[in-house]
Backbone as CSV, one residue per row, in Angstrom:
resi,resn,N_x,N_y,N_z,CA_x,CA_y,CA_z,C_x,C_y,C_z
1,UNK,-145.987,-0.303,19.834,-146.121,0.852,18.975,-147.005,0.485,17.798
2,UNK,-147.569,1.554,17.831,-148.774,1.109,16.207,-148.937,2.337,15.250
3,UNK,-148.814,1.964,14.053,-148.681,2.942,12.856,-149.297,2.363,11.615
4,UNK,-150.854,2.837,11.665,-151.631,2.440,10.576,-152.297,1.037,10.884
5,UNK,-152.030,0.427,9.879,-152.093,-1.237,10.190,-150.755,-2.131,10.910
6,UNK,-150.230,-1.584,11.122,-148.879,-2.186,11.709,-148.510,-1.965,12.982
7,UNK,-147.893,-3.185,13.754,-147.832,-2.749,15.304,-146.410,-3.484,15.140
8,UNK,-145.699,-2.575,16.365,-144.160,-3.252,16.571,-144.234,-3.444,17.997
9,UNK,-144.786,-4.409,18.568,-143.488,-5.428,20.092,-142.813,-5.600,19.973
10,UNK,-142.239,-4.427,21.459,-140.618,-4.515,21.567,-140.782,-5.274,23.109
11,UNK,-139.748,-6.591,23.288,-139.633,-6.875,24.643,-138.187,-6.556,25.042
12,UNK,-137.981,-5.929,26.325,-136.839,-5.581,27.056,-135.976,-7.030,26.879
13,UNK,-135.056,-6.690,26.283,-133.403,-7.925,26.757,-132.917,-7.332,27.634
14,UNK,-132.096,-6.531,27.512,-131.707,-6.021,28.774,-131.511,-3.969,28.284
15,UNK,-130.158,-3.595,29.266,-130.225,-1.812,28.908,-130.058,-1.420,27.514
16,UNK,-131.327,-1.014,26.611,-130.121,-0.561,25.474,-131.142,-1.751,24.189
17,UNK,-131.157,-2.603,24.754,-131.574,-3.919,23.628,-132.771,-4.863,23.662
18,UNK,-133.786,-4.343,22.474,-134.840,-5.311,22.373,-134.892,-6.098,21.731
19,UNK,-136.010,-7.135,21.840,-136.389,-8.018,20.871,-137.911,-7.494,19.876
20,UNK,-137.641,-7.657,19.043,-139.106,-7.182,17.927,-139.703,-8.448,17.635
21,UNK,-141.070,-7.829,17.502,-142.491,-8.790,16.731,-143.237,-7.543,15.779
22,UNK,-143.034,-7.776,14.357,-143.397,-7.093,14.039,-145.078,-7.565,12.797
23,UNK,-146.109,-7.452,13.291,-147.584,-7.696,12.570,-148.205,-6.597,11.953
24,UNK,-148.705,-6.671,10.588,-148.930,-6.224,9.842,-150.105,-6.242,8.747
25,UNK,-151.100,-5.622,8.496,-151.763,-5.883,7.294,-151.407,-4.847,6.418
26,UNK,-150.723,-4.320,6.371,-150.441,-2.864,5.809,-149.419,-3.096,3.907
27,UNK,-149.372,-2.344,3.162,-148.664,-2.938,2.333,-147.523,-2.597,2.411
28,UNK,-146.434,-2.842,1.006,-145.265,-2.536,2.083,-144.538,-1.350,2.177
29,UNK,-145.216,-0.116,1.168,-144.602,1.423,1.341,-145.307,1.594,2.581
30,UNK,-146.331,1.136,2.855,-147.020,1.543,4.377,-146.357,0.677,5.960
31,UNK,-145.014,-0.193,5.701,-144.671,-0.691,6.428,-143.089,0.114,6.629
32,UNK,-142.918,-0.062,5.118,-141.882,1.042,5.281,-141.989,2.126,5.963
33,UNK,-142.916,2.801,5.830,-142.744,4.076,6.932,-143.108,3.909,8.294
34,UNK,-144.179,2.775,8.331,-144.222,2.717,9.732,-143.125,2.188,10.798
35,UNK,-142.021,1.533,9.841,-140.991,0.791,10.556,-140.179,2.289,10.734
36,UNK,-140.135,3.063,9.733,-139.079,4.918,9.940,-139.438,5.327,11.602
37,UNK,-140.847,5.548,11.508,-141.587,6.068,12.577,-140.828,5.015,13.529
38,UNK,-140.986,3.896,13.821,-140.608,3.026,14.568,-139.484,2.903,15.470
39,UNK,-138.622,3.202,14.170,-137.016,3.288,14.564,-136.465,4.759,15.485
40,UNK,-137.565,6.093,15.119,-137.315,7.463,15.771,-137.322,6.767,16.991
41,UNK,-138.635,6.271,17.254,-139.485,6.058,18.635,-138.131,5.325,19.477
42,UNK,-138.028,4.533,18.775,-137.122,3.865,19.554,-135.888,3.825,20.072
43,UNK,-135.233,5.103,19.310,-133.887,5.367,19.269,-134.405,6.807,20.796
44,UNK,-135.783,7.002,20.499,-135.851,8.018,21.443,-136.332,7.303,23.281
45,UNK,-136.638,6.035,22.900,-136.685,5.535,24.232,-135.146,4.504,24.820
46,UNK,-134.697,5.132,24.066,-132.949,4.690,24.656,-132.569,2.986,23.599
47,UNK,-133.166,3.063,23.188,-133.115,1.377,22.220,-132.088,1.222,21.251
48,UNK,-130.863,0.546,21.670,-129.615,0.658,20.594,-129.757,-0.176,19.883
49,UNK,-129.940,-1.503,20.323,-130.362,-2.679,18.834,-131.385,-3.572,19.432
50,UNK,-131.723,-3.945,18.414,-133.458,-5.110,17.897,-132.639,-6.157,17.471
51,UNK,-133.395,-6.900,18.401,-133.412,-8.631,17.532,-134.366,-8.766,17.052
52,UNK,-134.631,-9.876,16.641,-135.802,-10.615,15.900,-135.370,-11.776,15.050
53,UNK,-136.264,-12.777,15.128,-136.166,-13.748,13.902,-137.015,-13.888,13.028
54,UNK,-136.589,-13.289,11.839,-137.929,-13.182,10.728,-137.288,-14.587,9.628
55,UNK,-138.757,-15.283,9.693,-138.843,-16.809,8.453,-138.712,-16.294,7.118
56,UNK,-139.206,-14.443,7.018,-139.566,-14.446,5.559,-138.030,-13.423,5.533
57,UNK,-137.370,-13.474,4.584,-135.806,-12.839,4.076,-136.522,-11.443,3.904
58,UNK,-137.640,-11.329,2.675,-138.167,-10.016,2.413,-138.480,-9.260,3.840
59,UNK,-138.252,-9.227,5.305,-138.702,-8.510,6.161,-137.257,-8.175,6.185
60,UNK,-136.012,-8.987,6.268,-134.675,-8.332,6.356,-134.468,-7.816,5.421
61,UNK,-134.853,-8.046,4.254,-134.710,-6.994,3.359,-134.629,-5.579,3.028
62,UNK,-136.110,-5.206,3.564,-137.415,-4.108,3.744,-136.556,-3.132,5.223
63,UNK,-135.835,-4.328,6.373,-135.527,-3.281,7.222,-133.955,-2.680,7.182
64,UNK,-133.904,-3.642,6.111,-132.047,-2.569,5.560,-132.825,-1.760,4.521
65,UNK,-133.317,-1.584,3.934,-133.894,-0.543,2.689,-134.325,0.874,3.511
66,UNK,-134.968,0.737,5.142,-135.125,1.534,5.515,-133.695,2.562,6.624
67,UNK,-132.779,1.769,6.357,-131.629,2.484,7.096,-131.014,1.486,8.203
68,UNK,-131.510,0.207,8.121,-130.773,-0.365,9.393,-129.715,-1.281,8.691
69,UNK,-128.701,-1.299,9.644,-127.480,-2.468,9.230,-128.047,-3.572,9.890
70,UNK,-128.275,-4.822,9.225,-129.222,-5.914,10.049,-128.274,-6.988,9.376
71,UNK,-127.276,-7.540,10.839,-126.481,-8.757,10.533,-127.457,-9.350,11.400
72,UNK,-126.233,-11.121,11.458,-126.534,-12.428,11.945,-126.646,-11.745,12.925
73,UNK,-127.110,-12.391,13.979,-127.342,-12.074,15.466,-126.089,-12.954,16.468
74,UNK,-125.967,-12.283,17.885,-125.237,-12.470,18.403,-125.544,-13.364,19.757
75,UNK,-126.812,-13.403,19.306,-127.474,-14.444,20.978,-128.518,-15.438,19.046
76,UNK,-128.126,-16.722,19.803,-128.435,-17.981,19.240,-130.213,-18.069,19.238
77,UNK,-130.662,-16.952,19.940,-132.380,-17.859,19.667,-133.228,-16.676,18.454
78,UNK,-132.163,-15.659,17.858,-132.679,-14.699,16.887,-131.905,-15.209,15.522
79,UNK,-131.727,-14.526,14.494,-131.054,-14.742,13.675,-130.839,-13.112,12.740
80,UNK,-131.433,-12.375,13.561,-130.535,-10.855,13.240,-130.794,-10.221,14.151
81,UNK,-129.904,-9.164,13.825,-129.773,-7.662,14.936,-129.617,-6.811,14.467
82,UNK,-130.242,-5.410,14.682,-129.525,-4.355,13.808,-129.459,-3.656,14.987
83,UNK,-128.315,-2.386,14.806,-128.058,-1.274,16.020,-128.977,0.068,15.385
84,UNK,-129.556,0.504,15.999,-130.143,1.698,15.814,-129.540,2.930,15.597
């Protein structure tokens, strides 16, 4: 998915649950919304929760500011999850 300068890879885990890569040149009210947009899309292609392991805290930050509950993760090779 791509919105502006920002693209979100989602890879299939299994029914229901992806993994995210999320790249960006965008700043970050322009990430903020592109992650809003993101989350419709995804809740509309059946997607209940995202993993991901983000190095920088400010990306978990930025994606609870936009509406997600983003704990520890529940499979050992991410380090959060949020449910959609």
């Amino acid at each position: 998915m791509q919105e502006g300068n920002t693209v979100l890879l989602l890879t299939k885990i299994s029914d229901g649950a992806s993994e995210a890569h999320l790249f960006t040149q965008d700043s970050v009210m322009a990430i903020a919304r592109a992650l809003s947009t993101f989350i419709q899309k995804g809740m509309a292609l059946g997607i209940r929760t995202v993993y991901g392991k983000a190095d920088n805290p400010q990306i978990v930050e930025l994606l609870k500011k936009v509406g997600l509950n983003v704990v520890a993760s529940d499979l050992p090779q991410y380090n959060w999850k949020a449910d959609l």
